[in-house]
N, CA, C and O atoms as CSV, one atom per row, in Angstrom:
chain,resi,resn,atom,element,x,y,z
A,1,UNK,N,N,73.639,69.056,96.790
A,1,UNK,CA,C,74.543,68.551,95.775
A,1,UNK,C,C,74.040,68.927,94.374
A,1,UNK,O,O,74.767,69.668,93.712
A,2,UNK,N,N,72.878,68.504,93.843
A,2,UNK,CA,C,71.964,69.133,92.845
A,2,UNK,C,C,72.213,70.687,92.542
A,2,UNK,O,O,72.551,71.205,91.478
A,3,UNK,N,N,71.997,71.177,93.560
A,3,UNK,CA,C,72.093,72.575,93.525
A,3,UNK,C,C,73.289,73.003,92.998
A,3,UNK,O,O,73.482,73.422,91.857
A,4,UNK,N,N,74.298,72.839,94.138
A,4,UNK,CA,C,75.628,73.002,93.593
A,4,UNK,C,C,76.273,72.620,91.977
A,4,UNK,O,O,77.227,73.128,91.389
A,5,UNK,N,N,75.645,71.886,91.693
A,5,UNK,CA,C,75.777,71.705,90.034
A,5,UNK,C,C,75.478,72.447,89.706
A,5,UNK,O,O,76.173,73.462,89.703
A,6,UNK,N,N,74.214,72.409,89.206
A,6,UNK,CA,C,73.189,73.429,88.763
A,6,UNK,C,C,73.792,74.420,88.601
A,6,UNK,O,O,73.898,74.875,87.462
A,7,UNK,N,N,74.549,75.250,90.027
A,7,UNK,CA,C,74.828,76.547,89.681
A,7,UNK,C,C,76.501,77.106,89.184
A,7,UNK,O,O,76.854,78.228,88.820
A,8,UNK,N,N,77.345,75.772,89.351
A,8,UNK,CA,C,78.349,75.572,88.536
A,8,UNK,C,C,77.941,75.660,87.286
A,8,UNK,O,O,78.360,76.655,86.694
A,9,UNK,N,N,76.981,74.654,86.444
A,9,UNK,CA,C,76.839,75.036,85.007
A,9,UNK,C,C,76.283,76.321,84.688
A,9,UNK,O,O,76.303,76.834,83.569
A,10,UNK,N,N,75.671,76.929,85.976
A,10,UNK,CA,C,75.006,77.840,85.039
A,10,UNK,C,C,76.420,79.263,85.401
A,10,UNK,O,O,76.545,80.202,84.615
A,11,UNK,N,N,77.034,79.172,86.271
A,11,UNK,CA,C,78.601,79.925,86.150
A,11,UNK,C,C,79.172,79.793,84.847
A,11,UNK,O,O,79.418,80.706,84.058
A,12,UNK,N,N,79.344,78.668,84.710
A,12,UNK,CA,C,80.236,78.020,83.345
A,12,UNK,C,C,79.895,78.875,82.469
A,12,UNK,O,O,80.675,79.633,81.893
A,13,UNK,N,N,77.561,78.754,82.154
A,13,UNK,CA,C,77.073,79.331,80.782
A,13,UNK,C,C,77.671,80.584,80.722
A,13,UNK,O,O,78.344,80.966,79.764
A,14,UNK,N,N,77.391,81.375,81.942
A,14,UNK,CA,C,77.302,82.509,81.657
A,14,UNK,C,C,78.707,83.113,81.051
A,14,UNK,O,O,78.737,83.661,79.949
A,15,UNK,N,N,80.051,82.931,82.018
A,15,UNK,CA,C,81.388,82.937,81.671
A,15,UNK,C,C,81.760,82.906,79.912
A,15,UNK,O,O,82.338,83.680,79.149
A,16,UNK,N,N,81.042,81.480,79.760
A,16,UNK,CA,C,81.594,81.603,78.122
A,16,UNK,C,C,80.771,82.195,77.169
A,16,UNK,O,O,81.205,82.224,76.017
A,17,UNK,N,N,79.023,82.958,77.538
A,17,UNK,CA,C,78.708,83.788,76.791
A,17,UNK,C,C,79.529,85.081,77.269
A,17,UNK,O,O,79.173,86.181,76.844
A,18,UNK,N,N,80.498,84.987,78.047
A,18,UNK,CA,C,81.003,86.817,78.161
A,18,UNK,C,C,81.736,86.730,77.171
A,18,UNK,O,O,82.659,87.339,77.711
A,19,UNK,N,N,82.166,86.482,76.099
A,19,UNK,CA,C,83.516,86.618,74.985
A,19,UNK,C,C,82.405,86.987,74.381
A,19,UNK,O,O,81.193,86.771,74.403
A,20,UNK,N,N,83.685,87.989,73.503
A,20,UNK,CA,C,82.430,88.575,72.101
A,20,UNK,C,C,82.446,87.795,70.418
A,20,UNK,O,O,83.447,87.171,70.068
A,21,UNK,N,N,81.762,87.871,69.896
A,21,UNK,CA,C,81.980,86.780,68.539
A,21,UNK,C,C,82.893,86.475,67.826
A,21,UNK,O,O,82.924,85.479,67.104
A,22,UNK,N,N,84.130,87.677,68.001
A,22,UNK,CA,C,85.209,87.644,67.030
A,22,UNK,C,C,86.277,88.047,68.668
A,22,UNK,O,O,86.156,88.747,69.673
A,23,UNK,N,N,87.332,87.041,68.045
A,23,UNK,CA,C,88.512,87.105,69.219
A,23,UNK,C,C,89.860,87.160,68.771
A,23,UNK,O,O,90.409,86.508,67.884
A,24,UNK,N,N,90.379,88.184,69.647
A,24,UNK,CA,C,92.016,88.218,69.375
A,24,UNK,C,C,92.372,86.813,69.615
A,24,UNK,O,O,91.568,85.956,69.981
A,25,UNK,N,N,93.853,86.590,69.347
A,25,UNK,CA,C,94.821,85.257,69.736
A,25,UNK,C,C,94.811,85.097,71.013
A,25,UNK,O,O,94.875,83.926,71.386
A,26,UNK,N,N,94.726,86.248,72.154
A,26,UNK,CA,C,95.025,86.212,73.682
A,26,UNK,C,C,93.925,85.668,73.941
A,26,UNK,O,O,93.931,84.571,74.499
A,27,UNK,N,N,92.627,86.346,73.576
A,27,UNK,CA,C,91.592,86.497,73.971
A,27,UNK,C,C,91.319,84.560,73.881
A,27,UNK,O,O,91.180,83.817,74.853
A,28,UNK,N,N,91.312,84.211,72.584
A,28,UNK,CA,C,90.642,83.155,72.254
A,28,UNK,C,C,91.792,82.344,73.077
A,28,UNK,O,O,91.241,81.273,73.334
A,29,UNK,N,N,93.116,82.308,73.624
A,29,UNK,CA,C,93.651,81.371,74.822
A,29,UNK,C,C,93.154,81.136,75.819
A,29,UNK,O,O,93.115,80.195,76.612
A,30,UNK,N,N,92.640,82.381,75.695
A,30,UNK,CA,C,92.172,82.341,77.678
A,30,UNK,C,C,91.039,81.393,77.457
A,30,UNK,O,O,90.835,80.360,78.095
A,31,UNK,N,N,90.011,82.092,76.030
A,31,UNK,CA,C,88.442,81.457,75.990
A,31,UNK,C,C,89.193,79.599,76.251
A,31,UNK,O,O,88.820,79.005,77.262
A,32,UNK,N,N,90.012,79.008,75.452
A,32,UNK,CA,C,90.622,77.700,75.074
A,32,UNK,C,C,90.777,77.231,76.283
A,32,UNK,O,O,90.217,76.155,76.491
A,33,UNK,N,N,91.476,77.792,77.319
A,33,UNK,CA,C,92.401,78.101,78.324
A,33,UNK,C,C,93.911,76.990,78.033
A,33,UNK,O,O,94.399,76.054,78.667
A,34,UNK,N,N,94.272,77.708,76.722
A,34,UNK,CA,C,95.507,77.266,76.348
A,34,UNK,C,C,96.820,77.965,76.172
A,34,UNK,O,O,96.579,79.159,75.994
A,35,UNK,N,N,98.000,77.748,76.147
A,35,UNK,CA,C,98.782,78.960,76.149
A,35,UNK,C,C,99.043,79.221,74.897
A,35,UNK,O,O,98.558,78.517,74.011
A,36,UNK,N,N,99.924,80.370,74.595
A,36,UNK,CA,C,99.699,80.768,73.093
A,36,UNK,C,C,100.420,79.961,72.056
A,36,UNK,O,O,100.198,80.083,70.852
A,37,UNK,N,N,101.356,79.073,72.607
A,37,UNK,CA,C,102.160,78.520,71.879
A,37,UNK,C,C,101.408,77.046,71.551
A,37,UNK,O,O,101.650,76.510,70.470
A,38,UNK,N,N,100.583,76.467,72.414
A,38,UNK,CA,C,99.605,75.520,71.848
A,38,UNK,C,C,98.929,75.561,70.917
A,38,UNK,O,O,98.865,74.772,69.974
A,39,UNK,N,N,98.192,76.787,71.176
A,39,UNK,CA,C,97.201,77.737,70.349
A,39,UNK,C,C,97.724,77.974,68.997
A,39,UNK,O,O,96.971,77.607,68.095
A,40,UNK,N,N,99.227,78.685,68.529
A,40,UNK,CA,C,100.207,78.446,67.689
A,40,UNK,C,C,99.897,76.882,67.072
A,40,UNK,O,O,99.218,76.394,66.168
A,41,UNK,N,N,100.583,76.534,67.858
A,41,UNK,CA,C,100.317,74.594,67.197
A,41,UNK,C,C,99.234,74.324,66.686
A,41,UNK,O,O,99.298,73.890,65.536
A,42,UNK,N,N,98.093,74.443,67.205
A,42,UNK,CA,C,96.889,74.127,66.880
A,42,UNK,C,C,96.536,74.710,65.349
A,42,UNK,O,O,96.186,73.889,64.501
A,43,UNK,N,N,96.634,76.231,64.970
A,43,UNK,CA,C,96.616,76.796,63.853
A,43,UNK,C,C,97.330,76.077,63.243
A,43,UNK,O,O,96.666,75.298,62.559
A,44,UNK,N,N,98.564,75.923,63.128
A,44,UNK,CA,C,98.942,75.187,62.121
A,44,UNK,C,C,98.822,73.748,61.556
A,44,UNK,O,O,98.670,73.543,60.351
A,45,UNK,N,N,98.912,72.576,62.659
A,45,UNK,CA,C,98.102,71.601,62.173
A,45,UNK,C,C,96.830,71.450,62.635
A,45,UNK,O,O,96.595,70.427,63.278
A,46,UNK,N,N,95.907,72.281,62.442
A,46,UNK,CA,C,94.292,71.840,62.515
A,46,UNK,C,C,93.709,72.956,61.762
A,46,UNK,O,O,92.496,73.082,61.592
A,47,UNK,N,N,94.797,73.942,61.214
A,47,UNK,CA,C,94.137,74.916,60.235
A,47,UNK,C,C,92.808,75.813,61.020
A,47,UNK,O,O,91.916,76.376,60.385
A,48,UNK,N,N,92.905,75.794,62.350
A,48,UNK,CA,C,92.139,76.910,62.800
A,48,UNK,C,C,91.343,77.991,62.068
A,48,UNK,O,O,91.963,79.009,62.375
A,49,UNK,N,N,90.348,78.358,61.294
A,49,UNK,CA,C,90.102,79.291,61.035
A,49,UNK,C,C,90.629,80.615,61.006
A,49,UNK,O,O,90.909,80.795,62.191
A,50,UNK,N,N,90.924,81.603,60.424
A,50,UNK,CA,C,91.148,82.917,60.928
A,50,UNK,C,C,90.231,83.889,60.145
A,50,UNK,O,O,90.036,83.589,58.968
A,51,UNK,N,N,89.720,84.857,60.557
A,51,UNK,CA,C,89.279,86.291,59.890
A,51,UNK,C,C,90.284,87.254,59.933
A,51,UNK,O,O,90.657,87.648,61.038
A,52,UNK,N,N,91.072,87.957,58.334
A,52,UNK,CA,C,92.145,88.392,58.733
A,52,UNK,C,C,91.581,89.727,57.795
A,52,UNK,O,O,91.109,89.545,56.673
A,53,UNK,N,N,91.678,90.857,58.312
A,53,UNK,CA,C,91.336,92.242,57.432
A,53,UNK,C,C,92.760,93.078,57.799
A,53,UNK,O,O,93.036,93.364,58.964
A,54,UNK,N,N,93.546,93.398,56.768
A,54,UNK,CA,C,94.197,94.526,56.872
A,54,UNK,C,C,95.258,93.631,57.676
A,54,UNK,O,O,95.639,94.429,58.532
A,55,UNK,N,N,95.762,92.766,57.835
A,55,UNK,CA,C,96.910,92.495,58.738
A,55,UNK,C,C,96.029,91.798,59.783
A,55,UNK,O,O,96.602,90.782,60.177
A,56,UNK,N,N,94.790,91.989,60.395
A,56,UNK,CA,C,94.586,92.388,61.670
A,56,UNK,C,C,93.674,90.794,61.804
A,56,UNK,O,O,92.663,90.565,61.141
A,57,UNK,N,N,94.269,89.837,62.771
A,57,UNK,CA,C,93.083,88.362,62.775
A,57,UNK,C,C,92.637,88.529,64.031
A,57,UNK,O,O,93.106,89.057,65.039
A,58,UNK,N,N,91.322,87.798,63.684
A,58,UNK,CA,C,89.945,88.117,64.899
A,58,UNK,C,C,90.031,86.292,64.300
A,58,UNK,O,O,90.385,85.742,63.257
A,59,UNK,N,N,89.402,85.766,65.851
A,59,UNK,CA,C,89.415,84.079,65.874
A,59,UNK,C,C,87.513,84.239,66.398
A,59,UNK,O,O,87.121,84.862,67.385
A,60,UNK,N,N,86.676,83.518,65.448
A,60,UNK,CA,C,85.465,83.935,65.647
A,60,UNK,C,C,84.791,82.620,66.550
A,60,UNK,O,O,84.651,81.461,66.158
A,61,UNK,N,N,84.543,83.012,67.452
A,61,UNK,CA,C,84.138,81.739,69.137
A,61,UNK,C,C,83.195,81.077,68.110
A,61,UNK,O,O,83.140,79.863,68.305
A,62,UNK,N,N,82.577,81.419,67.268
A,62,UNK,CA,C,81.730,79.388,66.995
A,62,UNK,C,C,82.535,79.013,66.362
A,62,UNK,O,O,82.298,77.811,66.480
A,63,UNK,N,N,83.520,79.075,65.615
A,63,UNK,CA,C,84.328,78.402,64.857
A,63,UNK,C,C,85.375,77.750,65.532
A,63,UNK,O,O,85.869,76.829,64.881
A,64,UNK,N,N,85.972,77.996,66.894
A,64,UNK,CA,C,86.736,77.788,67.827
A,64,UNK,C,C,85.763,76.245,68.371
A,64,UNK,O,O,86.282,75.134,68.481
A,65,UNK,N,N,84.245,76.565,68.656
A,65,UNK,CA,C,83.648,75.422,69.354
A,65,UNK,C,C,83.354,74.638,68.470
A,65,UNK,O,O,82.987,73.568,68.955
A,66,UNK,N,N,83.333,74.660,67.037
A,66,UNK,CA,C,82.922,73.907,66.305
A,66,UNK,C,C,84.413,72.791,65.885
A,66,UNK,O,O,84.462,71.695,65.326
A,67,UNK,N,N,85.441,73.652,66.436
A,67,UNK,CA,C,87.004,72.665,66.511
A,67,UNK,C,C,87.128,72.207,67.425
A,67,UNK,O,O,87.629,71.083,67.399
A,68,UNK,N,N,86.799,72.723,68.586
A,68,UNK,CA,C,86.999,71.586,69.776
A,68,UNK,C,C,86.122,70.133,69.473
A,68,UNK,O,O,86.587,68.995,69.402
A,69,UNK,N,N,84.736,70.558,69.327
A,69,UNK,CA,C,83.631,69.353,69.247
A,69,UNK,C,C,84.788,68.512,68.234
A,69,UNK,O,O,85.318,67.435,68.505
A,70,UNK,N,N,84.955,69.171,67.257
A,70,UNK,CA,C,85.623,68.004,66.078
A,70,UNK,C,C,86.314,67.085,66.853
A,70,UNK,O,O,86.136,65.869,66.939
A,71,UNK,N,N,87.286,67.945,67.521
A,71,UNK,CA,C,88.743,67.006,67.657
A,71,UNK,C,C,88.141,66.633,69.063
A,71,UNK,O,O,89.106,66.791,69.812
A,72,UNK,N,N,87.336,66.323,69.645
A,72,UNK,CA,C,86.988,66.035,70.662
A,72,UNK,C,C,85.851,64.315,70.109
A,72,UNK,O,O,85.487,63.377,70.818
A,73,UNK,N,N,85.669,64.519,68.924
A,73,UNK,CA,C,85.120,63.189,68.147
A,73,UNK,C,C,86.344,62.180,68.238
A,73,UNK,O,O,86.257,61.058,67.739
């Protein structure tokens, strides 16, 4: 039983170090595992962060975990 934890969390770790630091909108749903139209919602009332160059937004994963923890207070 121990075990079996154990190696669930350590599945979990590894899984969410596979995303890279900066994330598309898709990308950062899946990371959320929310659909895009939540994800939508969420930007607008919780002001999500964005990095936007040239048109182009990247959603950067600590800033994503540092909103869940919030709204998870």
């Amino acid at each position: 039983m121990v075990q079996s934890a154990i190696e669930t969390a350590v599945a979990q770790a590894l899984k969410k170090n596979a995303y890279r630091p900066y994330m598309t909108q898709q990308e950062a749903c899946k990371y959320l595992h929310v659909a895009p139209s939540t994800f939508n919602r969420w930007i607008r009332n919780y002001k999500i962060p964005v990095v936007q160059i040239e048109g182009v937004k990247r959603y950067k994963k600590d800033s994503l975990d540092r909103f869940m923890e919030q709204i998870e207070q």
